[in-house]
Backbone bond lengths (Angstrom), bond angles and torsions (degrees), N, CA, C in turn:
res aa  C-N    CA-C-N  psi(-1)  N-CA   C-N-CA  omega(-1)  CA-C   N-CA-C  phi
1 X - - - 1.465 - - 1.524 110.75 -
2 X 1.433 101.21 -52.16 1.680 97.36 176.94 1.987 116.35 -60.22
3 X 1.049 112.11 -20.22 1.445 129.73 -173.01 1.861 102.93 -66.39
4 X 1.512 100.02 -54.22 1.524 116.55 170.50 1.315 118.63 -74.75
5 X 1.447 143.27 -31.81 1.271 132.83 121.21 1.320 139.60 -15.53
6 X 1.198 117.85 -43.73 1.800 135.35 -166.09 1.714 87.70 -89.08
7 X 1.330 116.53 -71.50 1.725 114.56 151.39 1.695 141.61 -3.27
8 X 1.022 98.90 -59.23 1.518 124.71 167.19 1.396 98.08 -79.71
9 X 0.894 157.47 -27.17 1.545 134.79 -163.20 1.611 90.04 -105.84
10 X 1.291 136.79 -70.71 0.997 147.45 -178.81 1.576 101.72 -29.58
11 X 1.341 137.34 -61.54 1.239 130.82 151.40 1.340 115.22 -28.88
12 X 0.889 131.82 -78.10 1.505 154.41 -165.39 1.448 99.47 -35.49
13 X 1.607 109.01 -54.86 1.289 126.03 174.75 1.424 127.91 -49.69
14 X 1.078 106.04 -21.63 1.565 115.49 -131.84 1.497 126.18 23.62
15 X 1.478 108.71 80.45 1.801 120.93 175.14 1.415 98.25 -116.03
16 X 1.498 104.79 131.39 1.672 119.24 177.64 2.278 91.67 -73.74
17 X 0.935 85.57 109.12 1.885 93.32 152.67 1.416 106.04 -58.26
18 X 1.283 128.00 -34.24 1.202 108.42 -168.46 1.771 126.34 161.90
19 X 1.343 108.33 77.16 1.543 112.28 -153.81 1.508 138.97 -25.92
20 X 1.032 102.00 2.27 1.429 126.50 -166.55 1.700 112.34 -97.10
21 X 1.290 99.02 -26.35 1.653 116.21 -162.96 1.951 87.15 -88.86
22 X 0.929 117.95 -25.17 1.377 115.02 -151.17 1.978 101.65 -122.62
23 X 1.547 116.37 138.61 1.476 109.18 -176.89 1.505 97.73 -85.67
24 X 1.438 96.05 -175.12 1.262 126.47 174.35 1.574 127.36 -38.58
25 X 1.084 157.75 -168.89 1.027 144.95 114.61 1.530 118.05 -144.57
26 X 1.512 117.77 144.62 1.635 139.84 -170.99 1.414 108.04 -112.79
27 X 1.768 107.71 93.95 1.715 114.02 -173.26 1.455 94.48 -95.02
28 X 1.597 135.73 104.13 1.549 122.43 154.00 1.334 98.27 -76.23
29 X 1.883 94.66 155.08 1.610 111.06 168.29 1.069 110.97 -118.60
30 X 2.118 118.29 5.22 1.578 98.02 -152.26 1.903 92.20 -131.07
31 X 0.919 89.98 149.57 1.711 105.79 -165.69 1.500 129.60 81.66
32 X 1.460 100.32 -40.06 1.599 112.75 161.91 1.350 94.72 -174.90
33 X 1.832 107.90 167.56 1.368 125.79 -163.91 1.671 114.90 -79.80
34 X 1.006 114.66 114.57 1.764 117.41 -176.42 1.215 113.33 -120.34
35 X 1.293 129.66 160.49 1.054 127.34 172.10 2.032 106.56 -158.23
36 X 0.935 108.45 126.60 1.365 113.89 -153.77 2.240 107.55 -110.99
37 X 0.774 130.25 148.33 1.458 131.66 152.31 1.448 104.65 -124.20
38 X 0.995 100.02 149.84 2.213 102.06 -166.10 1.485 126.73 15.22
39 X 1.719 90.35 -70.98 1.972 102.58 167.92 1.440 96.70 -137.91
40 X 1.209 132.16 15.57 1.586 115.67 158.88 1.009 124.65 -107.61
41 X 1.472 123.09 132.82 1.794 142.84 -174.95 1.685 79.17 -64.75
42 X 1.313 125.90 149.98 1.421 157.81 152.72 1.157 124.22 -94.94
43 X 1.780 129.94 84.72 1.537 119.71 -154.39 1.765 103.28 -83.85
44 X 1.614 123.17 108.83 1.141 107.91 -178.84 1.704 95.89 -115.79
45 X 1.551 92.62 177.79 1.498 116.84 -150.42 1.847 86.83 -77.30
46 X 0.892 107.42 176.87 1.917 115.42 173.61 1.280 98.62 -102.13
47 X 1.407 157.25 10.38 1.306 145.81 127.67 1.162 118.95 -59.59
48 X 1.204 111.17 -68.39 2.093 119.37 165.78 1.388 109.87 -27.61
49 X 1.105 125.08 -47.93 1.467 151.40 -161.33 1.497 110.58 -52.50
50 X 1.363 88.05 -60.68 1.615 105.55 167.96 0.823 114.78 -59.29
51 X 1.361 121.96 -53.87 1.625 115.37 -172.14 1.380 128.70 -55.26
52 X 1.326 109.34 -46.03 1.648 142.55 154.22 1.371 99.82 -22.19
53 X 1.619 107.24 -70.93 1.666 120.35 -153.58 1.645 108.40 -72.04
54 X 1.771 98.54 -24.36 1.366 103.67 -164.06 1.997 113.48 -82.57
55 X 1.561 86.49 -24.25 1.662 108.67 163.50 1.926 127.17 -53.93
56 X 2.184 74.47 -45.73 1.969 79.77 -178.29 1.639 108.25 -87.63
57 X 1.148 113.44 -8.38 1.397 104.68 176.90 1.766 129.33 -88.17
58 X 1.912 92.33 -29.32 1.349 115.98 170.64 1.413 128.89 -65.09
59 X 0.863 65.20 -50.06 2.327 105.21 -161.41 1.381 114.42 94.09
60 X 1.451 117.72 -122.57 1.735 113.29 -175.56 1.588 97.29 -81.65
61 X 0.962 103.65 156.79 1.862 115.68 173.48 1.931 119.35 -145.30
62 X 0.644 96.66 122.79 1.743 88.46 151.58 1.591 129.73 -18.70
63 X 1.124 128.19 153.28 1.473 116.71 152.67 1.622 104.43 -92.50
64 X 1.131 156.69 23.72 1.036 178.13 117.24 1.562 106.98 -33.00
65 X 1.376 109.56 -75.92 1.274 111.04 162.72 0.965 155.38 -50.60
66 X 1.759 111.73 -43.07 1.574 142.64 157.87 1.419 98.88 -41.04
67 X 1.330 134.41 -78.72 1.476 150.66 163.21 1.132 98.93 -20.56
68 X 1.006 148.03 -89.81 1.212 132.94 -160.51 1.808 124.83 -78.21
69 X 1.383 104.54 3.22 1.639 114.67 171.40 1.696 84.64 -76.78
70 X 1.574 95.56 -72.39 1.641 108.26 -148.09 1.454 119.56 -62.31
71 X 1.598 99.21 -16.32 1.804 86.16 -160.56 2.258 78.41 -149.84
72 X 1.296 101.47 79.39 1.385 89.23 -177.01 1.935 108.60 -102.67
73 X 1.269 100.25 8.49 1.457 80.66 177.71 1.907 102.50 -107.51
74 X 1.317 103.06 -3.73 1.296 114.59 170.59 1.975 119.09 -62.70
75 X 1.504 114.51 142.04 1.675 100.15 172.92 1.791 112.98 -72.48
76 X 0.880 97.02 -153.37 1.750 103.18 -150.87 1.600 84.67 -74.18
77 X 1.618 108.66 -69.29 1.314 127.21 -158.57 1.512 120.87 -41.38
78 X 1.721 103.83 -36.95 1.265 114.03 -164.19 1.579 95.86 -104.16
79 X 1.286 120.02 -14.45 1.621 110.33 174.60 1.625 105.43 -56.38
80 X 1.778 112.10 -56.07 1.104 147.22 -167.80 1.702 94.46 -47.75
81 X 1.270 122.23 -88.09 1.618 126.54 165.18 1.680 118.49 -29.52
82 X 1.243 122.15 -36.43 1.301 116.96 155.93 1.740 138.75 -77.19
83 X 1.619 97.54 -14.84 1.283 111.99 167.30 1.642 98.70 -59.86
84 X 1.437 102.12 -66.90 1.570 119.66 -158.91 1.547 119.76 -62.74
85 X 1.672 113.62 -24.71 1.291 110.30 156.17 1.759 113.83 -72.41
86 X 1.086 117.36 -33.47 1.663 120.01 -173.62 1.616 90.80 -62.40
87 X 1.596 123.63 -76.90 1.215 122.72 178.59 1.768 123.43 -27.32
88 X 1.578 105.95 -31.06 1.848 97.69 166.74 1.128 125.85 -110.29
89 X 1.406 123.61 13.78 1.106 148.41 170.40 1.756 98.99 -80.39
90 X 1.132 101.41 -55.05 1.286 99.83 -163.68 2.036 105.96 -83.52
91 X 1.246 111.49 -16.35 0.908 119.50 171.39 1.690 134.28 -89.59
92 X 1.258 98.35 2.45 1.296 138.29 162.43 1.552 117.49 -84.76
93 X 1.647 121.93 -62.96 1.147 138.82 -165.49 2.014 98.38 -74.53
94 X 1.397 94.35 -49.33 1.909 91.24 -179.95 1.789 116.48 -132.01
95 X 1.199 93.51 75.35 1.865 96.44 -174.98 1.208 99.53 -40.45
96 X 1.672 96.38 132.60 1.522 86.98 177.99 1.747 133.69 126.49
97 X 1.789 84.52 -48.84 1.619 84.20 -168.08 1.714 89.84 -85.94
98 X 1.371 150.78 -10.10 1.349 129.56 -157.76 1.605 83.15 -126.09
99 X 1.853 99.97 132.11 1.356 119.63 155.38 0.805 123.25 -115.83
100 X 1.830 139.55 143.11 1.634 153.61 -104.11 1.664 76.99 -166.14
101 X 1.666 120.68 80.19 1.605 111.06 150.49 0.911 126.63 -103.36
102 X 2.118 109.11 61.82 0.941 95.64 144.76 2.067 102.20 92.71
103 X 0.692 150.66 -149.92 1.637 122.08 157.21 1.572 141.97 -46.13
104 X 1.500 93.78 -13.98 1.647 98.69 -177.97 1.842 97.24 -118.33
105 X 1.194 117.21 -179.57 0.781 136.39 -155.39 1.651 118.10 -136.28
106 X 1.282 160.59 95.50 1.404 151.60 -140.29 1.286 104.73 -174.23
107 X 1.547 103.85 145.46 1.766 132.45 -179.89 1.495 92.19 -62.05
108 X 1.224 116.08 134.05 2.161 122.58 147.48 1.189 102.16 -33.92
109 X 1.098 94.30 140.18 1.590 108.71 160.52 1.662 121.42 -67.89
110 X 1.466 115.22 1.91 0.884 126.28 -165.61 1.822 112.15 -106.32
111 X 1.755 82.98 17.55 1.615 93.85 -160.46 2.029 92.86 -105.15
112 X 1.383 122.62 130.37 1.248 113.44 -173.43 1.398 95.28 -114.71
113 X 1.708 121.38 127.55 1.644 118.59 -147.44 1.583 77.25 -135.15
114 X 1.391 113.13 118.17 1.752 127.96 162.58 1.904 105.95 -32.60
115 X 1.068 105.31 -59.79 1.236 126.16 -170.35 1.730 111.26 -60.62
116 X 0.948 111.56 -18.01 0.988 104.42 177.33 1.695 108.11 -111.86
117 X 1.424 120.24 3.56 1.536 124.85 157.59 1.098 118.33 -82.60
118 X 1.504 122.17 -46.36 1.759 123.13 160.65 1.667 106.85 -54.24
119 X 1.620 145.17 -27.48 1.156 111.68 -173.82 1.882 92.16 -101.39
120 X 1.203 105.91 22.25 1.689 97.61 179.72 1.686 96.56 -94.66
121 X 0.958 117.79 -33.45 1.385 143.14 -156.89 1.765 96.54 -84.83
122 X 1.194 119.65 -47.01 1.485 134.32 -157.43 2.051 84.07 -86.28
123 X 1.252 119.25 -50.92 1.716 123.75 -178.68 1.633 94.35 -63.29
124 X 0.886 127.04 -29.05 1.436 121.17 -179.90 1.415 148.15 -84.28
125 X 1.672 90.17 -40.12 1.289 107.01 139.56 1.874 126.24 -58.58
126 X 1.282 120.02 -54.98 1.545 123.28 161.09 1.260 116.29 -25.04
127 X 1.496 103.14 -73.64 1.766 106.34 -173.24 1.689 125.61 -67.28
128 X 1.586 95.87 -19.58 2.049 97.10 -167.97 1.567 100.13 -119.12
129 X 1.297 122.79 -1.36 1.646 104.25 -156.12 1.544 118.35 78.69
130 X 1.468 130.67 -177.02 1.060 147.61 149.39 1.638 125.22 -44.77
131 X 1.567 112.06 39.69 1.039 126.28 -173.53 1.955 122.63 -68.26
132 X 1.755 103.23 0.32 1.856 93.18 -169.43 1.546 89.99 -138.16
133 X 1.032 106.52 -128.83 1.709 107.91 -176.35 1.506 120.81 -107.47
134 X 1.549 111.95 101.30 1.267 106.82 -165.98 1.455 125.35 -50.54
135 X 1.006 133.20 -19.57 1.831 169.58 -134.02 1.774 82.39 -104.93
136 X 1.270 128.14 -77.56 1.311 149.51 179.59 1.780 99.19 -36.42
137 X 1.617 108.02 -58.88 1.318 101.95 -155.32 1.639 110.40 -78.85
138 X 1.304 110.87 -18.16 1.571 131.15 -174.55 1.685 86.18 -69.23
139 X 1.142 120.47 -69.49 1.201 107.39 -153.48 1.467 122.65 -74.54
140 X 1.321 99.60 -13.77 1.585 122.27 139.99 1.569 146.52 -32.50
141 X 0.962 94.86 -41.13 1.616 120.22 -162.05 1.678 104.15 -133.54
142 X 1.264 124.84 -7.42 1.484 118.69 157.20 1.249 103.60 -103.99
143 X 1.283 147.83 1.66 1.523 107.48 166.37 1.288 108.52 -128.39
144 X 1.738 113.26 48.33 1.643 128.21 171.19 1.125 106.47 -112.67
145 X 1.442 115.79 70.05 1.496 131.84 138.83 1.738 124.58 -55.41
146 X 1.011 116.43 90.11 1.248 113.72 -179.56 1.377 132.88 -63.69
147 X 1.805 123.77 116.72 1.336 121.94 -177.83 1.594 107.80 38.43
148 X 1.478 118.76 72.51 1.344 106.35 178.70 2.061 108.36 -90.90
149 X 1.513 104.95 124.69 1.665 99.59 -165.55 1.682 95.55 127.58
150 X 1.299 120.92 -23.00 1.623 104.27 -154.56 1.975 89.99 -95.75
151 X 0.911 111.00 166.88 1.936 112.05 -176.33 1.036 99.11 -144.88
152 X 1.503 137.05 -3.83 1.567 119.87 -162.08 1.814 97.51 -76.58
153 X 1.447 117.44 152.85 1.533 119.65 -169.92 1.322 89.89 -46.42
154 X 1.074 137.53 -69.80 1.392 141.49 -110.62 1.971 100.51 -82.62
155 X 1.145 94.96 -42.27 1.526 116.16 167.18 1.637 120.13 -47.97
156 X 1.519 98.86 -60.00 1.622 110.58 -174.09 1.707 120.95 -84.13
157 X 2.066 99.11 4.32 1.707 113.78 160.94 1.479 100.49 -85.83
158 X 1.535 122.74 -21.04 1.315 111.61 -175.21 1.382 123.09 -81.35
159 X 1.706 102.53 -32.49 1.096 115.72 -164.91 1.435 113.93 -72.05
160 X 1.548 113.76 -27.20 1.550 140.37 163.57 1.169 119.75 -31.26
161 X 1.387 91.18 -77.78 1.244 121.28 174.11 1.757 124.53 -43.59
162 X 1.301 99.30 -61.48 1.602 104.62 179.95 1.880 113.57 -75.55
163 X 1.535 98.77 -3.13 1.910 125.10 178.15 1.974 86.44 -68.71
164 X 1.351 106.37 -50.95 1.490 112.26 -169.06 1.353 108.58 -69.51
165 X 1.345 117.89 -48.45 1.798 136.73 -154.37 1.776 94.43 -57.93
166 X 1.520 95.27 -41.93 1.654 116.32 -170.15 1.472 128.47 -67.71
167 X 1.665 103.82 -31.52 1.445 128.02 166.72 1.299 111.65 -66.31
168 X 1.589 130.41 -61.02 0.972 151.07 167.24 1.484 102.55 -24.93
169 X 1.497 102.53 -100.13 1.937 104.46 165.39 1.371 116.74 -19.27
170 X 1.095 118.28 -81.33 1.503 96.20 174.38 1.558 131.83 -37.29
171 X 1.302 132.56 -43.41 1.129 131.00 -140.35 1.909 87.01 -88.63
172 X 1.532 110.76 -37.73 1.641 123.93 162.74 1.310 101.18 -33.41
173 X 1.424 114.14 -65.23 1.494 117.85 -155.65 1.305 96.53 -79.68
174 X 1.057 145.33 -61.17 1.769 145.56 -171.71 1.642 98.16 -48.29
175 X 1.623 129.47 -38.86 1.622 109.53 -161.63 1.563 75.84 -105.44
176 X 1.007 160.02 -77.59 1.489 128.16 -145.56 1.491 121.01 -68.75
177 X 1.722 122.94 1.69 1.283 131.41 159.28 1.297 105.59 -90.80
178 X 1.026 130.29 -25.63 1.625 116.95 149.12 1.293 131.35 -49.79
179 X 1.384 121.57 -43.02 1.676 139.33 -165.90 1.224 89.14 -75.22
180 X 1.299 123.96 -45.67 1.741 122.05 178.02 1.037 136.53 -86.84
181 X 1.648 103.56 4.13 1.718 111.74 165.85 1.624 115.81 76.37
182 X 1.572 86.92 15.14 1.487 91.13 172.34 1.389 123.34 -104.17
183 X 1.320 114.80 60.82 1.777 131.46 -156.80 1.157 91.51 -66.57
184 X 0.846 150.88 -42.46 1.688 131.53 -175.06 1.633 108.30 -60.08
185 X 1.122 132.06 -68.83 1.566 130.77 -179.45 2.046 89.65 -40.27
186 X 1.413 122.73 -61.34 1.627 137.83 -152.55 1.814 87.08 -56.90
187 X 1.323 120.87 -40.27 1.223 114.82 -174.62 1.386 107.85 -72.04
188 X 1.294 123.27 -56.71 1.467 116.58 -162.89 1.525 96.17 -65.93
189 X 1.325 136.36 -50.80 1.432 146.19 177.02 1.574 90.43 -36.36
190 X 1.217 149.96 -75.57 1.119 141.53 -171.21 1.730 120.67 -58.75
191 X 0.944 103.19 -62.98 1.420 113.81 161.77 1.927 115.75 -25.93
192 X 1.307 87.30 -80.33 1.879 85.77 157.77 1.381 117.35 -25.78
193 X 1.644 101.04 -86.43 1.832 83.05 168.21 0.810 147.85 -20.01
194 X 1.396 111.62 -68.09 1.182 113.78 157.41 2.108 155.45 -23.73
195 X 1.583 89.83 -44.48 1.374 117.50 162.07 1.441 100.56 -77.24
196 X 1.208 138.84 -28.90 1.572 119.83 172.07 1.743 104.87 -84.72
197 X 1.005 115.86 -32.54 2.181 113.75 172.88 1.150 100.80 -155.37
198 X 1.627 97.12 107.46 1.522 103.22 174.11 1.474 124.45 -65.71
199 X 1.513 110.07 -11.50 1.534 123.83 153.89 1.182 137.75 -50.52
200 X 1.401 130.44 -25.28 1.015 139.12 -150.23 1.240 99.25 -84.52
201 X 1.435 113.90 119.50 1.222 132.72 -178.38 1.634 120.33 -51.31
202 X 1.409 93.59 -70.79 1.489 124.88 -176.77 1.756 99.02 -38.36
203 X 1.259 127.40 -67.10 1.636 151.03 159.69 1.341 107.11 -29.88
204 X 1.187 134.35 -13.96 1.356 115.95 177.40 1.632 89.37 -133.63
205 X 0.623 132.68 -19.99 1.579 120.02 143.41 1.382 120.44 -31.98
206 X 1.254 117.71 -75.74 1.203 115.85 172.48 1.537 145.98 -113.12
207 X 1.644 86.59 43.65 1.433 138.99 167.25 2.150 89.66 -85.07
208 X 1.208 100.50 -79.40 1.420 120.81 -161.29 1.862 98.54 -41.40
209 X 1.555 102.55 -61.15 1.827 120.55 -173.93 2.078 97.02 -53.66
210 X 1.124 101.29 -45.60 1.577 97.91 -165.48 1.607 106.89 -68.07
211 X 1.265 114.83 -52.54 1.606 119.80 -178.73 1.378 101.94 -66.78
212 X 1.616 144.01 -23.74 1.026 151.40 167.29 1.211 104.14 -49.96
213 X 1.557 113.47 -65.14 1.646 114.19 -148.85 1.902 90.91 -79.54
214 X 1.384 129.05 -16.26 0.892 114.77 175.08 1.931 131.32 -74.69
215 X 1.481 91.71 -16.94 1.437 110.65 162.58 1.867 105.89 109.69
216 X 1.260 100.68 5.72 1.657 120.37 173.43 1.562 110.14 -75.59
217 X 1.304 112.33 43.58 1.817 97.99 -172.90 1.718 96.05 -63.23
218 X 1.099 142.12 -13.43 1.371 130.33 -179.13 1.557 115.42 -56.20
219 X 1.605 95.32 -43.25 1.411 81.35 -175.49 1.306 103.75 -102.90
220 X 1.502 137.17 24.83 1.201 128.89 169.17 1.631 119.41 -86.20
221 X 1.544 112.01 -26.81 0.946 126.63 155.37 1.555 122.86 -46.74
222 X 1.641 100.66 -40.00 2.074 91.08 -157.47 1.246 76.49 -85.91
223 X 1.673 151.32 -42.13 0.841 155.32 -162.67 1.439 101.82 -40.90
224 X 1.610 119.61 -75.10 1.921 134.74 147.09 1.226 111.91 -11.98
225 X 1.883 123.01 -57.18 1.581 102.97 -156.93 1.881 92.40 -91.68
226 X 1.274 117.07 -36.02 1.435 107.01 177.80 1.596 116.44 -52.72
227 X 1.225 123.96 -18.27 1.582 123.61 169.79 1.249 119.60 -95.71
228 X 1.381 124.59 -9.82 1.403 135.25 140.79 1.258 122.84 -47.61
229 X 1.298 103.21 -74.27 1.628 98.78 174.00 1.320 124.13 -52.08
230 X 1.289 136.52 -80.16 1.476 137.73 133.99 1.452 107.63 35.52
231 X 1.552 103.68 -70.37 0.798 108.28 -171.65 1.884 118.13 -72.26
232 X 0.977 105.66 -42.05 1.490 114.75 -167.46 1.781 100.72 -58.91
233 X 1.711 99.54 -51.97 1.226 119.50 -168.49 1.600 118.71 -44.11
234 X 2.189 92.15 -45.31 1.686 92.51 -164.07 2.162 98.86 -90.07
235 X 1.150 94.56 -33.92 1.638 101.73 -161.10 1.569 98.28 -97.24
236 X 1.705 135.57 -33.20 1.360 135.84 -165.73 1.463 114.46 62.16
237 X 1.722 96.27 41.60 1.548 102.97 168.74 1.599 107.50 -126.05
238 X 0.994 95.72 163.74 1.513 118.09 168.72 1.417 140.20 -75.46
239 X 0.890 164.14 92.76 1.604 153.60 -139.34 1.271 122.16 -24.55
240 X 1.258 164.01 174.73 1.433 142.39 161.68 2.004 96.93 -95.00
241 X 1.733 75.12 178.09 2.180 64.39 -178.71 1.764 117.53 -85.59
242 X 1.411 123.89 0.61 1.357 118.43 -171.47 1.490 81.06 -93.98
243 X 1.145 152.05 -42.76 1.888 130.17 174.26 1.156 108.81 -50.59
244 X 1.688 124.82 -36.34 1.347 115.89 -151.74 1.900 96.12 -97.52
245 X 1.187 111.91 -46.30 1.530 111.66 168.04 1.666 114.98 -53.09
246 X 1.276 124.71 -21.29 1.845 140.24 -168.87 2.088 76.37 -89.05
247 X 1.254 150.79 -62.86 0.984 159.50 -135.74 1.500 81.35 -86.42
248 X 1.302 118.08 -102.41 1.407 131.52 -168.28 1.838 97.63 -20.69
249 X 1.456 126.60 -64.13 1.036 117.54 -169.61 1.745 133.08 -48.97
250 X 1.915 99.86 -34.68 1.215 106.55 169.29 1.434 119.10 -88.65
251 X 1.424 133.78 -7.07 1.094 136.04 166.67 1.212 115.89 -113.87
């Protein structure tokens, strides 16, 4: 009895007994919400969800904290009681994925989170350059749309944020696949950008130089007048002069 007791709480908790007892798990965040065990989808509730999402985006936290991300217009008591049903709910649905250290709160390590390969990828690019396979990182970093549908604040600082992390990467990958004459990767790398802010200056810069050096001035041009307009249309400005002097020079 005491054995099945010790059982029940440990669930309750969400504490791994022991990583071995329990598989893998595959959390996507990007296009829509998944959650995977080897080859089975895991249908969880949209409270759990959060909690889950709020783990892979955070990392370890407090229950202090959780409470007041997840449930902030709620009082203390009942945030707290809704943590703790979500926590055995979810510890019910995937033994395993939630660890109890004790004051904080954190995903297994056994949990493999998309989101956290695009910002491994995004730190990597930062610190080394274009150091692995640009081909790899493009296809990487364009289809990490984050939680698209979700509105809660806390979500749409992330989504911002990794909106920026994503520009960045690209714009890495588009000018040092330029320097190397590898305009095809430098194009799509820009291009990407592009589809996230058709503004972006920097991106059609070397949008324009890459399809240039490839001998495509056709489309380096529409590339030019479509960021013109764009431009005029959303802001009622005019090009600045390093696009328009970068233009004049190749044409």
């Amino acid at each position: 009895m005491l054995e099945l007791f010790q059982l029940t709480v440990v669930l309750d908790l969400g504490v791994s007994m022991g990583s071995g007892n329990f598989c893998h798990f595959q959390l996507s965040l990007f296009q829509s919400w998944k959650l995977r065990s080897g080859s089975c989808v895991l249908h969880v509730a949209a409270r759990q969800q959060r909690l889950i999402t709020a783990l892979a985006i955070h990392g370890p936290r407090p229950r202090s904290y959780l409470v007041g991300l997840l449930w902030p217009e709620s009082c203390e008591s009942r945030a707290l009681e809704s943590l703790r049903v979500s926590m055995h709910l979810v510890s019910r649905q995937a033994p395993g994925l939630l660890v109890n250290g004790g004051p904080e709160l954190s995903l297994s390590e056994l949990v493999d989170v998309d989101l956290h390969r695009v910002r491994a990828c995004v730190r990597d690019l930062n610190q080394n350059g274009l150091s692995g396979s640009a081909a790899a990182a493009l296809i990487l970093l364009r289809d990490a749309e984050l939680l698209p549908g979700w509105y809660e604040d806390w979500v749409l600082f992330e989504q911002s944020r990794l909106r920026q992390d994503r520009l960045h990467a690209f714009h890495i990958i588009g000018r040092e696949a330029l320097a190397r004459r590898d305009y095809e990767i430098a194009v799509e790398a820009s291009e990407a950008a592009l589809q996230l802010e058709p503004l972006y200056e920097s991106a059609v810069g070397l949008l324009i130089q890459a399809q240039t050096k490839q001998g495509n001035n056709a489309a380096a041009i529409r590339a030019f007048n479509i960021y013109r307009e764009n431009l005029m249309e959303d802001m009622g400005l005019a090009p600045s002069e390093h696009i328009l002097r970068l233009v004049r020079d190749y044409f």
